[in-house]
C-alpha positions, 0 to 999 in steps of 0.5 A: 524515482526520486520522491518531492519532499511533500512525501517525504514530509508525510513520510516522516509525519507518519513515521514520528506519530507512529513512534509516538503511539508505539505502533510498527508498520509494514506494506503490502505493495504491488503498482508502487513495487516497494515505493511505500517502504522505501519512503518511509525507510527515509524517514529519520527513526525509521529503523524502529517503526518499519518492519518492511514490505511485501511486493506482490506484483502478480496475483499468484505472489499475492495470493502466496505471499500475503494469503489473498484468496485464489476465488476473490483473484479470478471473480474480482481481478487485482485490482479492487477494494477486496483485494487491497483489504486482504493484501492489507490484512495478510500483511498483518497476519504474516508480521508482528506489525501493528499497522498496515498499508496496501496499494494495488492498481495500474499505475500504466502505461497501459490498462492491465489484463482484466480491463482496469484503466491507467490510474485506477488504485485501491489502497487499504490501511488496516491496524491489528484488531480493527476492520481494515479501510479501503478506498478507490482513486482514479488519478487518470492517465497522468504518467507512471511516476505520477500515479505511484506518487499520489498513491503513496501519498494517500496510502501515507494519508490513510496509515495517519488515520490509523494510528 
């Protein structure tokens, strides 16, 4: 997938603010599959805000990789605001990172296991002291590639906020 340079622009905003304020990032992703850290790694001076990305496409890896709760797995599904906070969070607390993003949803071509339609993302950005912020988008059936690129460009939007 190669990425607009709108992204890449965002990207590298981000990166360049981030520096400013002295704040690393790390992600934690699932329907984007590393797309966010790969973005940002693109970003000239990258190297010294990136601190890398969690992939967790199932909810066992998610559970075991960033700490989300088995119970809040099998009541809510993957793919929901609680579940994109406690991704969010698990990534802080498992680095050093100041700053957070996480992305789960379905980005297609079909619904996923527990009924969520094509389109349906949560992303959550969350900074080291402070209440994680998450927030739901419905981009619709718009095609995989399309839906992972609007996800990331809002994930990339909400980590701006919190710097």
């Amino acid at each position: 997938m190669t990425m607009n340079e709108s992204l890449n622009a965002a990207a590298e905003e981000l990166v360049a603010l981030a520096a400013r304020a002295k704040l690393t990032i790390i992600t934690a992703e699932s329907c984007t599959s590393g797309l966010l850290a790969t973005v940002l790694s693109e970003a000239p001076g990258a190297g010294k805000i990136l601190q890398g990305g969690f992939v967790t496409y199932t909810k066992e890896h998610k559970h075991v990789a960033l700490g989300v709760p088995e119970e809040l797995l099998h009541a809510k599904g993957a793919v929901c605001s609680e579940v994109a906070c406690a991704m969010a969070e698990g990534a802080l607390a498992r680095s050093t990172a100041d700053l957070a993003a996480a992305i789960t949803g379905v980005a297609g071509p079909e619904p996923d296991e527990d009924g969520n339609p094509v389109g349906r993302v949560f992303i959550a950005a969350a900074r080291r002291g402070r209440d994680a912020s998450c927030f739901q988008k419905d981009y619709g059936a718009i095609g995989r590639d399309a839906v992972r690129e609007a996800a990331l460009a809002d994930a990339i939007a909400a980590l701006k906020r919190m710097v």
